[in-house]
GUKEGU-448407 format. One line per field, with one value per residue (C-alpha): residue number from 1; x, y, z; chain. Coordinates in nm, 2 decimals. Layout:
k	(NUM:...) $
x	(X:...) $
y	(Y:...) $
z	(Z:...) $
c	(A:...) $
end
This chain:
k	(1:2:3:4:5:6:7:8:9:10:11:12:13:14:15:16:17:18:19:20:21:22:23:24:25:26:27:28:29:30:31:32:33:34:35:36:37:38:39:40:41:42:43:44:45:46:47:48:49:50:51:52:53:54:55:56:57:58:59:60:61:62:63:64:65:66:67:68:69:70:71:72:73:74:75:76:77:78:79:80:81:82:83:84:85:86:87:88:89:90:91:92:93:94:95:96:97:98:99:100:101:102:103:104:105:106:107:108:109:110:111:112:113:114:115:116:117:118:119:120:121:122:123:124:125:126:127:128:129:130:131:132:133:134:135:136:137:138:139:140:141:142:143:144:145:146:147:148:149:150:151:152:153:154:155:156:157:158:159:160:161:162:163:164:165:166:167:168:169:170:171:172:173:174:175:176:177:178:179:180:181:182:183:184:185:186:187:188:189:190:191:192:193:194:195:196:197:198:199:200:201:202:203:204:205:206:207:208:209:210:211:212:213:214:215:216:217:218:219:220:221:222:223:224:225:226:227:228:229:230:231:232:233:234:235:236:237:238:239:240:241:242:243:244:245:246:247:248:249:250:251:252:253:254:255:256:257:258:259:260:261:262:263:264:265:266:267:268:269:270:271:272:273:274:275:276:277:278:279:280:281:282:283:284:285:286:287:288:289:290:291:292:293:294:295:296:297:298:299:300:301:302:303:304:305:306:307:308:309:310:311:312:313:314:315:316:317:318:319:320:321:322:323:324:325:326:327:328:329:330:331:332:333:334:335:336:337:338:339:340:341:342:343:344:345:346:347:348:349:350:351:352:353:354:355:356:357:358:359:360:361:362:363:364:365:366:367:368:369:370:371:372:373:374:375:376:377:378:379:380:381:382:383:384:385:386:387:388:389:390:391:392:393:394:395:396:397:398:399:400:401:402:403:404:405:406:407:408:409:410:411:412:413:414:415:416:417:418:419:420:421:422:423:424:425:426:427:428:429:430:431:432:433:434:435:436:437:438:439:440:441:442:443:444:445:446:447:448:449:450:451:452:453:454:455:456:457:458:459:460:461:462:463:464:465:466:467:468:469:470:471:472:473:474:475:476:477:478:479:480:481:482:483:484:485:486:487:488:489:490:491:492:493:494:495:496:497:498:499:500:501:502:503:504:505:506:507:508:509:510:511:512:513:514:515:516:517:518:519:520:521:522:523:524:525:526:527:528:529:530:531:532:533:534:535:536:537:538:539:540:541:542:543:544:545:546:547:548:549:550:551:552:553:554:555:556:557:558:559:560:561:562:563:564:565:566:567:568:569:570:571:572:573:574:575:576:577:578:579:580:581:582:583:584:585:586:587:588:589:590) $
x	(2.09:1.99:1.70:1.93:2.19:1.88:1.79:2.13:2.16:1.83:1.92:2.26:2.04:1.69:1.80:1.67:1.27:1.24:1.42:1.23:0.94:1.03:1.18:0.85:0.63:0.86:0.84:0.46:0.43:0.67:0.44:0.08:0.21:0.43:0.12:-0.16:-0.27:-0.34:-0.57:-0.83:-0.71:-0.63:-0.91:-1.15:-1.48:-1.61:-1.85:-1.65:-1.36:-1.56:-1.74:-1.39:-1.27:-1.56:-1.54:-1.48:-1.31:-1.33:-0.98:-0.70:-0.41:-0.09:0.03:0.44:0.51:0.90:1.04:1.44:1.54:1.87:1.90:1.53:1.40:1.30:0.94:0.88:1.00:0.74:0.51:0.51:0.53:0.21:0.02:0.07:-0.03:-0.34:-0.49:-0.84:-0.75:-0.47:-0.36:0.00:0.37:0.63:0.97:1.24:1.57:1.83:2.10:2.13:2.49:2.68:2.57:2.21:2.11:1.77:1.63:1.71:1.61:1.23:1.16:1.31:1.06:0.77:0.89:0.85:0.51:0.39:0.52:0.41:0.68:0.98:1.32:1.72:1.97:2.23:2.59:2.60:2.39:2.37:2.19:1.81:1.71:2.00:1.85:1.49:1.55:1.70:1.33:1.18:1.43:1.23:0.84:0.61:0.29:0.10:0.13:0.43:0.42:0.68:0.64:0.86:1.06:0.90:0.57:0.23:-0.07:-0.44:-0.55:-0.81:-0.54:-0.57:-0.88:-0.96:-0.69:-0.88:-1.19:-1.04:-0.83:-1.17:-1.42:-1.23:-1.26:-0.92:-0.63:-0.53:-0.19:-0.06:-0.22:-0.16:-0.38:-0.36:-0.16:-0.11:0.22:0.30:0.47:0.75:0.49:0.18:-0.01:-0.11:0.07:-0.04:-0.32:-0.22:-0.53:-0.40:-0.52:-0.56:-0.33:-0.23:0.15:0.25:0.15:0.38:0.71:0.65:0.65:0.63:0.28:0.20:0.45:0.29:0.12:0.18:0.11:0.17:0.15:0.45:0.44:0.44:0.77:0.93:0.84:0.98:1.26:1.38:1.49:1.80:2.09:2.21:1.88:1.93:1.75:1.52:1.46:1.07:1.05:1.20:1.02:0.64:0.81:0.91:0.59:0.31:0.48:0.38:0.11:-0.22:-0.42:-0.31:-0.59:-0.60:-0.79:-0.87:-0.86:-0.61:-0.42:-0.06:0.07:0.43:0.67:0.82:1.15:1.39:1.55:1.88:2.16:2.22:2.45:2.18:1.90:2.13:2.14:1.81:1.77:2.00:1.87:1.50:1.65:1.82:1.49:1.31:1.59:1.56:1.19:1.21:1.47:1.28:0.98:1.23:1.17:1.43:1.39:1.55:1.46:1.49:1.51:1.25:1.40:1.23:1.02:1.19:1.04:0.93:1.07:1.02:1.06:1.10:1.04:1.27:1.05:1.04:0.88:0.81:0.47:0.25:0.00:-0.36:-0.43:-0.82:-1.01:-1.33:-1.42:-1.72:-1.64:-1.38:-1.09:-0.86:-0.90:-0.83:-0.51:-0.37:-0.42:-0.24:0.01:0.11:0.14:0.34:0.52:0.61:0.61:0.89:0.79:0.70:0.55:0.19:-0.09:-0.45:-0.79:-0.96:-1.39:-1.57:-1.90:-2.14:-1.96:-2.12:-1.84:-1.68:-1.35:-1.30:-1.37:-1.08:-0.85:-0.93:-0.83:-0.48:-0.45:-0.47:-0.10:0.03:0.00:-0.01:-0.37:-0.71:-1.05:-1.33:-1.68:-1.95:-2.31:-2.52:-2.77:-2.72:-2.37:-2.26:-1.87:-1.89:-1.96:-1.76:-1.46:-1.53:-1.59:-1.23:-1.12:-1.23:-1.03:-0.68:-0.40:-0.21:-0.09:-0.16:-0.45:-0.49:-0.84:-0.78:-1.02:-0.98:-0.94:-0.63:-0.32:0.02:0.27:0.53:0.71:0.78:0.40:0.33:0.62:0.56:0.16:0.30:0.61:0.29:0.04:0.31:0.29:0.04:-0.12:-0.22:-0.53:-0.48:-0.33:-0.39:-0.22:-0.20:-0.42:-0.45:-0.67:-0.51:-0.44:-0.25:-0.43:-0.56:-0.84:-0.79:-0.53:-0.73:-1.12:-1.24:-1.57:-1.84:-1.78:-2.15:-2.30:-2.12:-1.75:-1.51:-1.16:-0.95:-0.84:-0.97:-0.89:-0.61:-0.32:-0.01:0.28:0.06:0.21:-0.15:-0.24:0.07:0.23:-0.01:-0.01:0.35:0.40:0.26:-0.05:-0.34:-0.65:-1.01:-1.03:-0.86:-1.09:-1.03:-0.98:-0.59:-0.58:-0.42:-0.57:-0.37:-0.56:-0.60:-0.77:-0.99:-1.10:-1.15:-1.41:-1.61:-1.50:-1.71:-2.05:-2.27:-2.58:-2.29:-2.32:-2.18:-2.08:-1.92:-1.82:-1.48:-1.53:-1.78:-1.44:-1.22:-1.47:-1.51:-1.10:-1.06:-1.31:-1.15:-0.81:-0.60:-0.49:-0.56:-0.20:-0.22:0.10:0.21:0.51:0.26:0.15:-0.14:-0.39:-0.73:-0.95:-1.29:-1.56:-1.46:-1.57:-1.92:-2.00:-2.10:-2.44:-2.64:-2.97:-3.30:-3.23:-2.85:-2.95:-3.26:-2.90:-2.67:-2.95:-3.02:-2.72:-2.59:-2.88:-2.76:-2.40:-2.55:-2.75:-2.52:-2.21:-2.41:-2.18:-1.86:-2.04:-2.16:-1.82:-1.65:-1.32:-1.05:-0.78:-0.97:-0.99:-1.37:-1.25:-1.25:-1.57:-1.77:-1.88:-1.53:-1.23:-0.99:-0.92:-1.17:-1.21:-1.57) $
y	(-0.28:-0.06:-0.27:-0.62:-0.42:-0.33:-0.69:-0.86:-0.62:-0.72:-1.10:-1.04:-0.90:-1.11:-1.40:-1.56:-1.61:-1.27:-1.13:-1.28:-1.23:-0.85:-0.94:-1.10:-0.80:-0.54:-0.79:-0.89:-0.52:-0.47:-0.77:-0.59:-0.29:-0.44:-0.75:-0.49:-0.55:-0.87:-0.91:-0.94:-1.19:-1.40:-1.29:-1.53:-1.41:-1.56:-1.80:-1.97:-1.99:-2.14:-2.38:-2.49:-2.49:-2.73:-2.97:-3.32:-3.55:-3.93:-3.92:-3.73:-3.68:-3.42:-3.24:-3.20:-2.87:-2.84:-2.49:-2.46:-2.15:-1.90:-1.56:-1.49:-1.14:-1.14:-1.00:-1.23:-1.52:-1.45:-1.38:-1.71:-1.88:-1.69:-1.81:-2.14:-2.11:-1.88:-2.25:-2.35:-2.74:-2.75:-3.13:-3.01:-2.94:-2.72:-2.84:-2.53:-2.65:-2.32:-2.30:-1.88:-1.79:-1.64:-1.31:-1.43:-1.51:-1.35:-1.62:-1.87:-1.68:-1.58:-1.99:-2.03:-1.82:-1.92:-2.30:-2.24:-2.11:-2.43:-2.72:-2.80:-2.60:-2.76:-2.57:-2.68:-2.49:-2.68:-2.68:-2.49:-2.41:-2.75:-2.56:-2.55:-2.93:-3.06:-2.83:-2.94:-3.28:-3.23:-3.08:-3.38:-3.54:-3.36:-3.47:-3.75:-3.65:-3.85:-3.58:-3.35:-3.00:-2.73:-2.34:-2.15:-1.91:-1.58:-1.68:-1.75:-2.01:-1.89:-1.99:-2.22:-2.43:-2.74:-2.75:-2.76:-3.01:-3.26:-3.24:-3.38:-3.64:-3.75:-3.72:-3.90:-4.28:-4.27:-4.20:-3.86:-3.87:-3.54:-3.23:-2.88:-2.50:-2.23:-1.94:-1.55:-1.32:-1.05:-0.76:-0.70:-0.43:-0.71:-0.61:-0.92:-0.89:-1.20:-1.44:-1.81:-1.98:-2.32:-2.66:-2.96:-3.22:-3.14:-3.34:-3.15:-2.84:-2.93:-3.02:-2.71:-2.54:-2.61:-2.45:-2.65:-2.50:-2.46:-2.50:-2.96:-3.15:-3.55:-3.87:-3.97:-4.32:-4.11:-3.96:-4.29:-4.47:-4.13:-4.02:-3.66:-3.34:-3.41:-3.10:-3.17:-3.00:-2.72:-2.40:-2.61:-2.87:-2.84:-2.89:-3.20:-3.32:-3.27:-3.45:-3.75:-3.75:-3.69:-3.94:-4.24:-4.07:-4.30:-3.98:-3.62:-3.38:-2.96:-2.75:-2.41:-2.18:-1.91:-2.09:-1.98:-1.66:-1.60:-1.33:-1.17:-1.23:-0.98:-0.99:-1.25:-1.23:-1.34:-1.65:-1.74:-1.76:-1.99:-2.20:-2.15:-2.28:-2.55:-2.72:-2.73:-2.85:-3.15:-3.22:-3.26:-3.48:-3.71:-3.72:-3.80:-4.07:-4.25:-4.27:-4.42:-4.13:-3.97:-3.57:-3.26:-3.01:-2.62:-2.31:-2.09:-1.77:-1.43:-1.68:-1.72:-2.06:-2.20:-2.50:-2.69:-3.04:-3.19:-3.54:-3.81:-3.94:-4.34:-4.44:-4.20:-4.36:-4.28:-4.00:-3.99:-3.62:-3.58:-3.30:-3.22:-3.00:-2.85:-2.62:-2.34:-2.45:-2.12:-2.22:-2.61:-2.49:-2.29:-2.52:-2.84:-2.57:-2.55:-2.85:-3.00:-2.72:-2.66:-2.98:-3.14:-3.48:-3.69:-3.99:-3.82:-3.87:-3.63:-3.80:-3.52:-3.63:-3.44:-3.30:-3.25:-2.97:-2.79:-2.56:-2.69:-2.54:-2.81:-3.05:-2.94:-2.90:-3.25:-3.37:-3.18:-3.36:-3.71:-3.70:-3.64:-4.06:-3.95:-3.77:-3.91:-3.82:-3.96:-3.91:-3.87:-3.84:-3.73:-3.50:-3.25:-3.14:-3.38:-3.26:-3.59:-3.81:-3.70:-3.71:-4.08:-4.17:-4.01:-4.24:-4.57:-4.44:-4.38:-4.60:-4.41:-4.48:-4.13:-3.92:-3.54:-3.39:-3.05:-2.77:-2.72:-2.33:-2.41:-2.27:-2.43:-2.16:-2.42:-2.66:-2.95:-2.88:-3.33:-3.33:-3.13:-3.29:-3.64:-3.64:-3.65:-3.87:-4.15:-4.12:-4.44:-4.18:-3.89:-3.93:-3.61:-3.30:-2.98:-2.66:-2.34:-2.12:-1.83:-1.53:-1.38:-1.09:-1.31:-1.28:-1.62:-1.82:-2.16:-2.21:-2.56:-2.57:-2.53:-2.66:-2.50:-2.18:-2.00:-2.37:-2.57:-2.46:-2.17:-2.15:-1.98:-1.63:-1.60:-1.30:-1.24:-1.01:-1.15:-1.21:-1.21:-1.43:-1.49:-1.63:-1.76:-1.79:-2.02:-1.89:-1.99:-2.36:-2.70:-2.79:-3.04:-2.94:-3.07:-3.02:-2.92:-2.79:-3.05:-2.80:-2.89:-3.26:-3.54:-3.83:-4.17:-4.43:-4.67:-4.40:-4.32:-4.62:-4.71:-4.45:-4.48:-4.22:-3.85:-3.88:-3.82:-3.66:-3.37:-3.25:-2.91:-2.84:-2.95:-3.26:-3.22:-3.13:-3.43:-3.68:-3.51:-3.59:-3.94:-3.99:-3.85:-4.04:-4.34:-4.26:-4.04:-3.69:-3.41:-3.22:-2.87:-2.70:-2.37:-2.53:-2.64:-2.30:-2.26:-1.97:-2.10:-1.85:-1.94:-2.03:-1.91:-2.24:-2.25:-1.90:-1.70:-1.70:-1.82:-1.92:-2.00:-2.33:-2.33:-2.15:-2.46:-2.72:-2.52:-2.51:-2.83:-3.00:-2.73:-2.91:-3.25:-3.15:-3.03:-3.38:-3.62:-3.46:-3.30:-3.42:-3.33:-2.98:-2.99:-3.04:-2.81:-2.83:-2.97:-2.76:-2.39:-2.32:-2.28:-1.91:-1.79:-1.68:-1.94:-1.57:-1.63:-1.82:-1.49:-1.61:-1.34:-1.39:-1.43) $
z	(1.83:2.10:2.19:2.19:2.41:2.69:2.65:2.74:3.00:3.17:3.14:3.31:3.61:3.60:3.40:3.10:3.14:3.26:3.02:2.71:2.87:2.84:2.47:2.37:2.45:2.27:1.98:1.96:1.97:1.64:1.52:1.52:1.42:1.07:1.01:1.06:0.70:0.73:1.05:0.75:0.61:0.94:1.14:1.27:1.41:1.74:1.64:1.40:1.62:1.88:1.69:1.53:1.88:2.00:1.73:1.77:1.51:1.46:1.52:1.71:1.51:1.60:1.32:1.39:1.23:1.10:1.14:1.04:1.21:1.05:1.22:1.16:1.20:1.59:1.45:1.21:1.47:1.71:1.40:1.23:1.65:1.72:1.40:1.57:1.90:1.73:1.59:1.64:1.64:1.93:1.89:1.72:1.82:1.66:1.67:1.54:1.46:1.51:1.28:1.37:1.43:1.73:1.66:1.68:2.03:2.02:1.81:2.10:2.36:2.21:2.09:2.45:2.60:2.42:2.53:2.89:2.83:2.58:2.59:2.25:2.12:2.12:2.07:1.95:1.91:1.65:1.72:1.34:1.04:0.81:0.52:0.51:0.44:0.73:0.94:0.83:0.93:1.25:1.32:1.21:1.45:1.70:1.63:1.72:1.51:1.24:0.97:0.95:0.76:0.69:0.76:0.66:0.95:0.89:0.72:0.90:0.92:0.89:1.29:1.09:0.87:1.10:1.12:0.79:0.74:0.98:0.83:0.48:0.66:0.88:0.59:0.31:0.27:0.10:0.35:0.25:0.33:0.09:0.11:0.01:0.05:-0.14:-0.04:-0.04:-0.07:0.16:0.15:0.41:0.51:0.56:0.22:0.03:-0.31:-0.49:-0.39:-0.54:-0.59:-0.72:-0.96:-0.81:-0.82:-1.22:-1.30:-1.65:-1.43:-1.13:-1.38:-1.51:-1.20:-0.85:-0.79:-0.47:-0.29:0.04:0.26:0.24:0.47:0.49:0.69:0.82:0.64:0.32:0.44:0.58:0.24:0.03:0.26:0.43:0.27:0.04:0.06:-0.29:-0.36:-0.13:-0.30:-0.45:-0.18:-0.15:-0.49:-0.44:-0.18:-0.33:-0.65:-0.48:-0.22:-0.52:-0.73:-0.42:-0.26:-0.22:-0.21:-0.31:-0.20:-0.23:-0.03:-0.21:0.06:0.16:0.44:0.45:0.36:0.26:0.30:-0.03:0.01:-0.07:-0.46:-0.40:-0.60:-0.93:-0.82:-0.54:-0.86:-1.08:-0.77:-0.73:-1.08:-1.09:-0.80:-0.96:-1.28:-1.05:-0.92:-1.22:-1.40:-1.07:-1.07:-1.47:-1.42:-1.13:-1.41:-1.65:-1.91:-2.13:-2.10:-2.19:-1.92:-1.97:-1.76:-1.86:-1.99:-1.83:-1.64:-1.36:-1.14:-1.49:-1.66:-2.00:-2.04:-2.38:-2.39:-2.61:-2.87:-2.81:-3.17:-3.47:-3.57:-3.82:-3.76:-3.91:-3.97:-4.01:-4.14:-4.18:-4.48:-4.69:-4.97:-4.89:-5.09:-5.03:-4.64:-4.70:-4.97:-4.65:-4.44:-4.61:-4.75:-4.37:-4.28:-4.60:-4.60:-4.22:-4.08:-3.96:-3.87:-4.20:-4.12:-4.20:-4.36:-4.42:-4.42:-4.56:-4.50:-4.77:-4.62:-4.93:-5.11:-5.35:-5.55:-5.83:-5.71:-5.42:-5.63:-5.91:-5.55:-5.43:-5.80:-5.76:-5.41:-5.57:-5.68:-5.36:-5.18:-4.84:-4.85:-4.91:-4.97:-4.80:-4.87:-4.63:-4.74:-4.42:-4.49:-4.24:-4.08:-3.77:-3.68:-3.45:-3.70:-4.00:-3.77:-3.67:-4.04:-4.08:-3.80:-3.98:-4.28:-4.02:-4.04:-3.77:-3.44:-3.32:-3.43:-3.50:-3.53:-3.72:-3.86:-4.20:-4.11:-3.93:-4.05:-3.85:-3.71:-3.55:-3.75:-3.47:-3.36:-3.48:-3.24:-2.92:-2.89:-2.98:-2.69:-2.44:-2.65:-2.65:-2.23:-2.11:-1.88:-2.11:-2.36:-2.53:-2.60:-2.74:-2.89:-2.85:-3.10:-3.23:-3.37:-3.71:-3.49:-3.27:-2.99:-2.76:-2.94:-2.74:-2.42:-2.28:-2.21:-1.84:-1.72:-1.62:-1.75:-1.78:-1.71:-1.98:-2.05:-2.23:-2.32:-2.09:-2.14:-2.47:-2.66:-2.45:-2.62:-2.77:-2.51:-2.20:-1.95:-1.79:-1.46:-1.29:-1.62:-1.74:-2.12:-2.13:-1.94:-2.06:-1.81:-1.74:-1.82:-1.84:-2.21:-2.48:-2.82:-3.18:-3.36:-3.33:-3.07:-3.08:-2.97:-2.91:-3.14:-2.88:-2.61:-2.88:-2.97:-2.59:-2.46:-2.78:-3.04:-3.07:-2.95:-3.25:-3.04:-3.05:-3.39:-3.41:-2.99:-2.72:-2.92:-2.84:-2.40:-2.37:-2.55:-2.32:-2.03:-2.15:-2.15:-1.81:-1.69:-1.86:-1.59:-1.89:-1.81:-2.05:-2.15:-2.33:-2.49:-2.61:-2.75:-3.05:-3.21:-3.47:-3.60:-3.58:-3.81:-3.57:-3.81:-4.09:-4.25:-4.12:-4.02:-3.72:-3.85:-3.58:-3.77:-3.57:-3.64:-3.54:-3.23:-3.17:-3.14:-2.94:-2.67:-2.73:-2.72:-2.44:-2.24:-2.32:-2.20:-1.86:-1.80:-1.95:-1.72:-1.43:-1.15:-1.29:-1.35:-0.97:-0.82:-1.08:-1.28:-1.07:-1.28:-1.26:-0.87:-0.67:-0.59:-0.97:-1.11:-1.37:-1.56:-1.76:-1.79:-1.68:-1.36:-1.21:-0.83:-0.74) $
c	(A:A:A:A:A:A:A:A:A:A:A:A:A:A:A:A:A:A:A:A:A:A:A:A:A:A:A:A:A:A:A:A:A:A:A:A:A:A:A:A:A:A:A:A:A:A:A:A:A:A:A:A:A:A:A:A:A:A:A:A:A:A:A:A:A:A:A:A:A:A:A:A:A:A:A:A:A:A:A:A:A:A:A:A:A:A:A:A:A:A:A:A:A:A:A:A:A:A:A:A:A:A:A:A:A:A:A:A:A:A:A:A:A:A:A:A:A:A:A:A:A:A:A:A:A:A:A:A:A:A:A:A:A:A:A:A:A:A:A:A:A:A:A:A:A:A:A:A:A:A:A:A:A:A:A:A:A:A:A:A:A:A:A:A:A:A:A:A:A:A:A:A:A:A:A:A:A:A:A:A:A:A:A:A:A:A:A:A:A:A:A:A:A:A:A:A:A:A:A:A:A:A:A:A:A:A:A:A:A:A:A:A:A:A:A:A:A:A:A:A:A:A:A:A:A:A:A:A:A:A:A:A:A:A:A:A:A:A:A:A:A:A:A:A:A:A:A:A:A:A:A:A:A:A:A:A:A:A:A:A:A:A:A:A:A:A:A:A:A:A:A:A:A:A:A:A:A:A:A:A:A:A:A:A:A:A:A:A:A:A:A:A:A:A:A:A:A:A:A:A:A:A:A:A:A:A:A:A:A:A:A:A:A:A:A:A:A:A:A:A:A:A:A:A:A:A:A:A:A:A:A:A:A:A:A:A:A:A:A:A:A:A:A:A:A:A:A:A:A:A:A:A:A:A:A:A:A:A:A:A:A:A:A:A:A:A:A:A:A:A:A:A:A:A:A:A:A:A:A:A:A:A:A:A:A:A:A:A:A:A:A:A:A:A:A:A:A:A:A:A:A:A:A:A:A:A:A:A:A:A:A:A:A:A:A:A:A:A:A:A:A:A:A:A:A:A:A:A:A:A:A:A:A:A:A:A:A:A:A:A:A:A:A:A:A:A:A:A:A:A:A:A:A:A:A:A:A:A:A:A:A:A:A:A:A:A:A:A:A:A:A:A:A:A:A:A:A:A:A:A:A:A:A:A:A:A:A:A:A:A:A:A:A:A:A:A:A:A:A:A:A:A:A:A:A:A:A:A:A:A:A:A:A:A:A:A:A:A:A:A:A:A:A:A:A:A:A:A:A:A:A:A:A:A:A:A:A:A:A:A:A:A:A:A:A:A:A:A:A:A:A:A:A:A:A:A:A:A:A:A:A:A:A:A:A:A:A:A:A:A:A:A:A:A:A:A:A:A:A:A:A:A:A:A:A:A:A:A:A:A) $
end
């Protein structure tokens, strides 16, 4: 107060470009000293400032950047201004709409002051606060440039953000017209706090939480053909936005670099968070009713930002469950003791493909199966194990609609588990989804595949304890992924069918990546639940025994995985980010 009191003073004498003038080096002062932390992170060193400087793009396109203002924190202000003007590519005007009340004259007299000194910055000051997406679009009001993007009042832009946005927009032959970074959190003391490094463009993901966030940027025609901010979404008004932009986007496109880094804002009241809450909710029930889909969608409790979405069933049609199986009959007896006993959807039936047993006691269990009508025994006769072709001999023996590929050393935890996979299966755009699995101690066995984990691929966070949220919450939402394992998936009959069943040069690995490959490929997207919950006792069926011979395969069919999918290797899995280490699936930086 003492400081603003000086201040008014000195205009009253000097008037008002002197005076911020004065203002602005007080404040850029306040600004080193509280953002000290992260010079590190937004430092540029010479040479790569001047080569970024000196570059020269096919095109020349502004980039209109849309700054609603509400009695911002003077260093923060001139923070978030000074990121700006700090920007390698220069072609770009900020236009900051003020909705600051009476009592907040510092706000306009700073973006003032920094308007007489660039007259890319452009400054209003609105008659009264209209909430944050009125006053949004009043700053789009204000711009002229071919791609528009939103920062946030007291957040900042890495000095290179621009640049790096020209270089996808002038190297793709698709028009990029949405893009998004990664991003890092702050503390109100400049520490970085959380480092998002983020999928590319995954739907389940975003409806389960708005993980692009920032920083977006878009061409205007993507705006004029999806519209402005709405305020009936206020709170959750971004989220809106990328929801409605994504859904008619010609080309989404992420860069996975640290670009924009965002203040931790202090904790709200509870009110503020149900409204918070309510509005994302909103959006999501929009975006689902502009798809034409019937949906449930849920609040995740103690997961604050996270939502579930359970999707109306359209049809209940049959399901081919098929299992492959060689002796064990205590496993198989759990296993079919689970599902009859747990399930909850009953239009089912088990193709279980015998794989030259040799104990009497399956054979006196697949006798006490024949009385139940909606399981079968099939016989295959190959002379050495081939997990790719006894499942598509089990395929030829389906009736169903929908198909399940399940271990026989599965054992089902959640009763509506036909249910949760199938609500996605039925979708024309997904190919397959998987469960959630577990060790008998309850700890992760299989949360979705990625690729190129030590050369081939690995489940993520395997072995991780019971309970842990992991990665951004990842353990606990529904997401896309590259691949999910078949030791629980459903695959719609007609996908299956369509990109050539399980490749039988796969006999005992990666069977299940390379069909996942092959749909995504084919234009389907890969979902994985935790809503459908199984224990999956690894290999207790065919052993860890790695014999000389076992050991011969793996490296041979390990090679095969490498040729046959080499470029999807090269480029890397578009839902585990470049900045995570291929050592693990842990979500290790590098």
């Amino acid at each position: 107060m003492y400081f603003l009191a000086r201040s008014i003073l000195f205009i009253k004498r000097n008037g008002i470009r002197a005076a911020a003038k004065k203002m602005s080096a007080h404040i850029q002062k306040q600004v080193r000293k509280r953002f000290s932390r992260l010079e590190m992170e937004l430092a540029l060193p010479k040479h790569k400032r001047t080569t970024q400087e000196n570059t020269v793009f096919s095109r020349q396109i502004k980039f209109s950047i849309i700054t609603p203002l509400y009695n911002t924190q003077e260093e923060h202000l001139a923070a978030m201004i000074e990121s700006v003007i700090a920007q390698t590519y220069d072609n770009w005007e900020l236009c900051l709409a003020d909705g600051s009340d009476n009592g907040h004259d510092n706000v306009r007299f700073i973006c003032e002051r920094y308007a007489l000194d660039d007259n890319r910055i452009k400054y209003k000051k609105l008659e009264k606060n209209l909430g944050i997406s009125e006053n949004s679009n009043r700053a789009i009001e204000m711009s002229g440039g071919e791609y528009i993007g939103f920062l946030e009042h007291d957040d900042v832009l890495h000095p290179s953000v621009f640049y790096e946005i020209m270089k996808v927009i002038c190297q793709k032959k698709r028009e990029a017209d949405f893009i998004y970074t990664d991003e890092a959190v702050f503390s109100p003391a400049g520490k970085i706090v959380l480092r998002h490094h983020k999928p590319d463009f995954a739907i389940d993901t975003l409806c389960s939480h708005n993980y692009i966030s920032r920083f977006t940027v878009f061409s205007r025609t993507l705006m004029e053909k999806a519209g402005l901010f709405r305020a009936e979404f206020d709170g959750s008004q971004d989220y809106d936005l990328i929801l409605r932009y994504t859904a008619i986007a010609s080309s989404i496109y992420h860069i996975p670099k640290l670009l924009y880094f965002h203040q931790r804002r202090e904790k709200s009241d509870i009110s503020k968070k149900i409204g918070v809450i309510s509005a994302a909710e909103n959006a999501l029930n929009d975006h689902l009713k502009r798809r034409g889909i019937s949906a449930q969608v849920e609040a995740k409790i103690g997961l604050p930002g996270y939502y579930r979405i359970i999707y109306e069933l359209t049809e209940r049609p049959l399901v081919s469950i098929i299992i492959p199986n060689r002796d064990n009959a205590s496993l198989l007896r759990s296993c079919l003791s689970s599902i009859m006993e747990r399930t909850t959807y009953d239009n089912y039936e088990i193709i279980i493909v015998e794989n030259n047993s040799a104990d009497n006691a399956i054979v006196n269990f697949y006798k006490e199966l024949k009385r139940y009508a909606n399981i079968h025994v099939v016989y295959w006769e190959g002379e050495e194990f081939n997990f790719s072709e006894i499942c598509n001999m089990g395929f030829r023996h389906a009736n169903g609609k929908q198909l399940i590929f399940l271990n026989n050393d599965i054992e089902i935890i959640t009763p509506n588990w036909i249910e949760e996979m199938l609500m996605y299966c039925q979708r024309d755009d997904v190919g397959a989804a998987g469960a959630k699995l577990y060790f008998s101690n309850r700890s992760i066995q299989h949360a979705g595949v990625v690729l190129g984990i030590e050369g081939t691929a690995g489940h993520i966070l395997y072995g991780a304890p019971f309970g842990y949220a992991g990665y951004m919450g990842n353990l606990k939402i529904v997401q896309n992924m590259s691949a999910v394992t078949a030791a629980c998936m459903m695959v719609r009959r007609q996908v299956f069918e369509e990109v050539g069943f399980f490749d039988p040069d796969f006999k005992a690995s990666y069977n299940d990546v390379d069909l996942c490959l092959k749909i995504r490929k084919a234009g389907y997207v890969i979902v994985w639940t935790p809503y459908a919950e199984a224990y999956h006792f690894e290999s207790k069926s065919r052993g860890y025994n790695i014999t000389s011979e076992k050991k011969r395969q793996l490296i041979q069919e390990m090679a095969l995985f490498k040729a046959k999918w080499k470029e999807d290797l090269a480029r890397g899995d578009p839902y585990y980010n470049r900045n995570f280490s291929l050592e693990n699936a842990n979500y290790n930086l590098r």
